[in-house]
C-alpha positions as CSV (number, residue, x, y, z in Angstrom):
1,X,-18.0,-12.9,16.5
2,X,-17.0,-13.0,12.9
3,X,-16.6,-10.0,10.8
4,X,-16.8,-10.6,7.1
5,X,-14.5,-8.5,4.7
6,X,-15.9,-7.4,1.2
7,X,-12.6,-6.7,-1.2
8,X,-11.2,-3.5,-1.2
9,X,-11.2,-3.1,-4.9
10,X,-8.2,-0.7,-4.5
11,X,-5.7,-2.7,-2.8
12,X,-5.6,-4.5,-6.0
13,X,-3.4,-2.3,-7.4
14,X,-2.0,-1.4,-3.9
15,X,-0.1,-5.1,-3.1
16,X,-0.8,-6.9,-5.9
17,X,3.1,-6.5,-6.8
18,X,3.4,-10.0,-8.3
19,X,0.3,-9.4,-10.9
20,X,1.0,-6.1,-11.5
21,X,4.7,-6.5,-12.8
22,X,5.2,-9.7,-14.2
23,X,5.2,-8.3,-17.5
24,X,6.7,-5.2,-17.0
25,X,10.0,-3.9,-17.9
26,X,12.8,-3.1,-15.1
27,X,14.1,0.5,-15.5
28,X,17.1,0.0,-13.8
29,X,20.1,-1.7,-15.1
30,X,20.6,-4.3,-13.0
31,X,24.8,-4.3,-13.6
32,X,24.4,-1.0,-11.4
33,X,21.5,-1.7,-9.3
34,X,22.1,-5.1,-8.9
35,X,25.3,-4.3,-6.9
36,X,27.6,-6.0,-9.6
37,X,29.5,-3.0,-10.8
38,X,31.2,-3.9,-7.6
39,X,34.3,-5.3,-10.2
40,X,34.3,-2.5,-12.9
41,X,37.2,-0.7,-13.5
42,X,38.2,2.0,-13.3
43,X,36.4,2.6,-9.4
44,X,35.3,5.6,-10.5
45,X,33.0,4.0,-13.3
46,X,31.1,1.5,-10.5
47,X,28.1,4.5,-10.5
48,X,27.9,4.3,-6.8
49,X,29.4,6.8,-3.8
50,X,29.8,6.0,-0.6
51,X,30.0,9.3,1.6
52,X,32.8,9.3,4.1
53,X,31.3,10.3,7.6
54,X,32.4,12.3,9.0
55,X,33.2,14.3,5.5
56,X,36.8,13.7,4.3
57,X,37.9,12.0,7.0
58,X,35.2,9.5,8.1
59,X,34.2,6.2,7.9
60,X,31.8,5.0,4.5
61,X,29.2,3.6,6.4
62,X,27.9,1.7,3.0
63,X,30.0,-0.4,0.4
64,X,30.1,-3.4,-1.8
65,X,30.0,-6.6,0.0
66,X,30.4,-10.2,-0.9
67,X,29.0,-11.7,2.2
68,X,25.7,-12.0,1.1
69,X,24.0,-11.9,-2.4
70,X,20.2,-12.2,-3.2
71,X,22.0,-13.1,-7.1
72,X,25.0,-12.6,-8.7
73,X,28.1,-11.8,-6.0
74,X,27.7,-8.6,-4.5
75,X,24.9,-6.5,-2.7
76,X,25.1,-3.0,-1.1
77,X,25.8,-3.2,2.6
78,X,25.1,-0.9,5.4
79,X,26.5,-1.3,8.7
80,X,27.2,0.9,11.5
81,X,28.2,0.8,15.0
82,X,27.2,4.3,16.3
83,X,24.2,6.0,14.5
84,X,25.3,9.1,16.1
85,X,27.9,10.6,13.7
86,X,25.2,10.6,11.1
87,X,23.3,13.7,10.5
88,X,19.5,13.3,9.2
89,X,20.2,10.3,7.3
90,X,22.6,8.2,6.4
91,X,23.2,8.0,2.7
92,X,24.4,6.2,-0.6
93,X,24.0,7.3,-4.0
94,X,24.1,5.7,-7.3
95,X,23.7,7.1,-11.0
96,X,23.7,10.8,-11.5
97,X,25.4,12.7,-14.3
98,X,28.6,11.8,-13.9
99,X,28.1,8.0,-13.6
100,X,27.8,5.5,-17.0
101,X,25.0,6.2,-19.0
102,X,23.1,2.3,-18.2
103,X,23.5,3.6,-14.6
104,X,21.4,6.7,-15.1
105,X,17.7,6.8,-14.5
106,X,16.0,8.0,-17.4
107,X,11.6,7.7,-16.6
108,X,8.6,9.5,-18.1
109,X,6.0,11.0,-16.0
110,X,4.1,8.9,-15.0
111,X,3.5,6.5,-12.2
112,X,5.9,3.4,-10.7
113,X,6.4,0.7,-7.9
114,X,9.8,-0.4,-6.7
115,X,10.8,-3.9,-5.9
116,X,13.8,-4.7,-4.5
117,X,15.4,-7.5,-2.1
118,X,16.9,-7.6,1.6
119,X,18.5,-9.1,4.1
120,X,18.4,-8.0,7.3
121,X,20.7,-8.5,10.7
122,X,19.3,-9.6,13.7
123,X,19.8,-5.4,14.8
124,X,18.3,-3.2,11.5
125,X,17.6,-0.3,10.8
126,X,13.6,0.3,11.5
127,X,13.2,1.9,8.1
128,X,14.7,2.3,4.2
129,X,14.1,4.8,2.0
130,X,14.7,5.4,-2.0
131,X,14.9,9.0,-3.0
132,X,15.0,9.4,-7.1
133,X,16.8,12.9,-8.0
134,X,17.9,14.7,-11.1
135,X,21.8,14.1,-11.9
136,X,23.0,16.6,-10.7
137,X,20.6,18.4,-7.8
138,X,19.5,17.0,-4.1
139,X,15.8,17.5,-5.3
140,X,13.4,14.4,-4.6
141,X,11.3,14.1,-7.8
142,X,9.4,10.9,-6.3
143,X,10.2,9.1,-3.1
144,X,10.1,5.2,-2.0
145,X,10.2,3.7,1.6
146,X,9.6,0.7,3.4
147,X,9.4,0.9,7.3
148,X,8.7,-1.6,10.2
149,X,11.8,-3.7,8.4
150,X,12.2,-4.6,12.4
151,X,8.7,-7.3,12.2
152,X,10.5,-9.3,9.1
153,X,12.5,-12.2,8.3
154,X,15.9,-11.8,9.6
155,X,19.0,-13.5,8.0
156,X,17.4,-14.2,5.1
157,X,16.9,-12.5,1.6
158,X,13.8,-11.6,0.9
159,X,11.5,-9.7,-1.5
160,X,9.7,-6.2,-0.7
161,X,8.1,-3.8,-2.5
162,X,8.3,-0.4,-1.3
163,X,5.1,2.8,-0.8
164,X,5.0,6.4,-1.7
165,X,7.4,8.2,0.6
166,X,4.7,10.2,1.3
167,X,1.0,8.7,1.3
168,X,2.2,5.3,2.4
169,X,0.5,3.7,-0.8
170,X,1.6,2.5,-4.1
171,X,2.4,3.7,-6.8
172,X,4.6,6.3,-6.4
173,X,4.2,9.6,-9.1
174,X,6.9,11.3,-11.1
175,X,5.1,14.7,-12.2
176,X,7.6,15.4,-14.6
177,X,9.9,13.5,-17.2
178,X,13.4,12.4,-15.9
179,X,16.9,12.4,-17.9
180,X,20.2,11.1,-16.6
181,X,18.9,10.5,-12.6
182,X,20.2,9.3,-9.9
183,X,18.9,7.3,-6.7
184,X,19.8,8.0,-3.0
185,X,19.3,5.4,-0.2
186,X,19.1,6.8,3.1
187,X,18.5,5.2,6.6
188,X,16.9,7.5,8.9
189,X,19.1,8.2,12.0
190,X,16.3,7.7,14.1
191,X,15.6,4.4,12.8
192,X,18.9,3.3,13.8
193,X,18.8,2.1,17.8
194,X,21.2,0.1,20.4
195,X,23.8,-0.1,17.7
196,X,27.2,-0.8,19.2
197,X,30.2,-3.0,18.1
198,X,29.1,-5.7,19.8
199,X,25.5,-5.2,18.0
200,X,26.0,-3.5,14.5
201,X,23.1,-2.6,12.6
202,X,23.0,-4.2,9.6
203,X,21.3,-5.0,6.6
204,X,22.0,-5.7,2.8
205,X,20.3,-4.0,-0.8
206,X,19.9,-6.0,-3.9
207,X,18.2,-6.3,-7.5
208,X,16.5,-2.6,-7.0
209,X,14.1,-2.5,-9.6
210,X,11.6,0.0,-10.6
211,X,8.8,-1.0,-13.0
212,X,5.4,1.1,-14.8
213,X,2.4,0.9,-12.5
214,X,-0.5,-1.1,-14.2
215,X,-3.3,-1.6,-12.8
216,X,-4.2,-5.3,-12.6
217,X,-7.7,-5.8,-14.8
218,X,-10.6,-6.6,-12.0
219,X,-12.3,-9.1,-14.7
220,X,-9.3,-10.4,-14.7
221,X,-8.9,-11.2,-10.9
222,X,-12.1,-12.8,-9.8
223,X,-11.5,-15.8,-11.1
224,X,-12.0,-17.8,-7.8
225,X,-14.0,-18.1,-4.5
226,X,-12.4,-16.8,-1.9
227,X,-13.8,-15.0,1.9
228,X,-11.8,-13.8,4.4
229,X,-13.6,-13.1,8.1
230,X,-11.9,-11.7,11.8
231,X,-12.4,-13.0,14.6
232,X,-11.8,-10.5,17.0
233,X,-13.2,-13.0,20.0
234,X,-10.3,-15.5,19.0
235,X,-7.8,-13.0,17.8
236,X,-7.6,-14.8,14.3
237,X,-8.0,-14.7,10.2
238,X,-10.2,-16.9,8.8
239,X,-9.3,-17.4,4.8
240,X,-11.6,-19.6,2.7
241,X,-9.7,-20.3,-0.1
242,X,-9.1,-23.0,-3.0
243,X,-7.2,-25.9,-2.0
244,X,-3.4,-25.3,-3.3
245,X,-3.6,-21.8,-2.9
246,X,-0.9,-19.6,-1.6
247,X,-2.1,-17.1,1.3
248,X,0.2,-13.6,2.0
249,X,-0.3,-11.0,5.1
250,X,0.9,-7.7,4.5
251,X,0.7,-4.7,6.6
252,X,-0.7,-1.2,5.8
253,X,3.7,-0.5,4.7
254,X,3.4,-3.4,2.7
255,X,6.1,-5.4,4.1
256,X,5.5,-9.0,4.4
257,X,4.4,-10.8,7.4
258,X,3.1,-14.5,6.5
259,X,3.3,-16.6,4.0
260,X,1.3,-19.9,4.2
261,X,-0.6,-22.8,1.1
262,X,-4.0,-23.8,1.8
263,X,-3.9,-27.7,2.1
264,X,-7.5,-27.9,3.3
265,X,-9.6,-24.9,2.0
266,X,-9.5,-23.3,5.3
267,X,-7.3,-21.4,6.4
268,X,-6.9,-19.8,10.9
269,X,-4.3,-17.7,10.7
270,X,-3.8,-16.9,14.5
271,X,-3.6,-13.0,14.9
272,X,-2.1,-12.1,18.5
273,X,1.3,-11.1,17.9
274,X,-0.5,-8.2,15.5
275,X,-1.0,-4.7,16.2
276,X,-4.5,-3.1,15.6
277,X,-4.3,-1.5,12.4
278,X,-4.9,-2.4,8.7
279,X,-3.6,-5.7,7.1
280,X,-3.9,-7.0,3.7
281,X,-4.7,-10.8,2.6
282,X,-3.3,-11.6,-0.7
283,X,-4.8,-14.7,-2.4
284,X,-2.9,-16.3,-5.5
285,X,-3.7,-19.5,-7.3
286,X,-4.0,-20.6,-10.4
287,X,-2.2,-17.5,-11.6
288,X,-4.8,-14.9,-10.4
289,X,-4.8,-13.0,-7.4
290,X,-8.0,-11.8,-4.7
291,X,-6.3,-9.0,-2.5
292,X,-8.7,-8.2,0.2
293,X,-8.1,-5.5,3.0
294,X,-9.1,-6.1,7.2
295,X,-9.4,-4.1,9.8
296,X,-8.2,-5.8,12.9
């Protein structure tokens, strides 16, 4: 039996990260955030700090690395082989008061999405989070994650866009005006399993960006045909879409699962690897997206 889906007009502004940021502006200098501050000299100057763990005398479970690069040379790498000396989390930090000013985070209130690019090992961490703080405090004034990193591409970079720390939505709020910030990335400890030295778990950070959340016009969007139906008989999408078109899957997170073009304008997208839950159908062509949310 097929199940039609009506759009969700909401989700529009929920995962319709390539619409709704195209024409934004990136608050984050990309020198810093970008990982290539790994040269600057003095050290001291790079904006970022690697905790030692155990404190003083430990191990910094995050640095600069070469190995892999989304752009540029360098990305931020974490790697460990025994999640158990961490605490809560383990952490890195970049901006803050005593950091360059370009690598300070300086925002209005208001309300933002985060982009920003991975690559993960074939044993990752389950989860990422982005915590933005004042300079010099350990106070979350807004909060970014991205979980279920396990179900993506592996050994590949590729682009996410994070959800409220919180209400597992976008976009995340800042109640209150920012000067001279700084950004925390932490890995849960509990998202960090079978990690040994033969199987570290890995994964690289690049081109963190944060951008204003705009709302994507709906007279604006609707500017093609498009249906999307379950089959919960066959266990599988059915997208009805232009020929050409470009067809994405997210999950309720937001992280990517699929990625396919309509070469016939229709589209069986089989759905048995999927957990029940919420997925999102992201339409694009002819530079205007249908977002559409189904309950499977």
């Amino acid at each position: 039996m097929k199940a039609k889906i009506f759009t969700f007009l909401l989700v529009i502004a929920l995962f319709g990260a390539s619409s709704l940021v195209s024409a934004q502006t990136n608050f984050l200098n990309q020198l810093y955030y970008g990982a290539e501050s790994a040269t600057v000299t003095p050290a001291a100057d790079n904006a970022w700090y690697f905790p030692l763990v155990p404190a003083t005398t430990g191990v910094a479970y995050y640095s600069f690395s070469n190995e892999h690069a989304a752009t540029g040379t360098y990305s931020i790498k974490f790697q460990t082989t025994d999640a158990s000396v961490f605490g809560t989390y383990a952490n890195a930090i970049v901006g803050g008061s005593t950091a360059p000013d370009a690598a300070k985070i300086n925002l209005t209130a208001g309300q933002y999405i985060m982009k920003f690019k991975l690559y993960l090992g074939d044993n990752c961490p389950g989860a990422i989070q982005f915590w933005i703080q004042p300079g010099s405090a350990a106070t979350n004034l807004a909060a970014f994650k991205l979980g279920s990193l396990g179900t993506l591409e592996k050994n590949k970079w590729i682009e996410v866009t994070a959800v409220d720390n919180t209400t597992n939505t976008q976009p995340t709020t800042l109640a209150a005006d920012l000067a001279g910030g700084k950004m925390s990335i932490n890995i849960p400890k509990t998202q960090i399993t079978n990690a040994s030295a033969s199987t570290p778990s890995v994964l690289y950070v690049d081109d963190i960006s944060i951008f204003t959340y705009v709302p994507t016009s709906v007279n604006n969007v609707y500017a093609f045909d498009c249906n999307v139906y379950t089959n919960r008989t066959t266990n599988e999408f059915d997208i009805q879409s232009p020929l050409g078109s470009e067809i994405k899957v997210y999950n309720s997170l937001g992280s990517l699962l699929k990625t396919i073009k309509s070469a016939t304008g229709n589209i069986i997208i089989p759905a048995t690897s999927y957990s029940k839950g919420i997925y999102i159908i992201n339409v694009s062509f002819d530079g205007k997206n249908i977002v559409k949310k189904v309950s499977f």
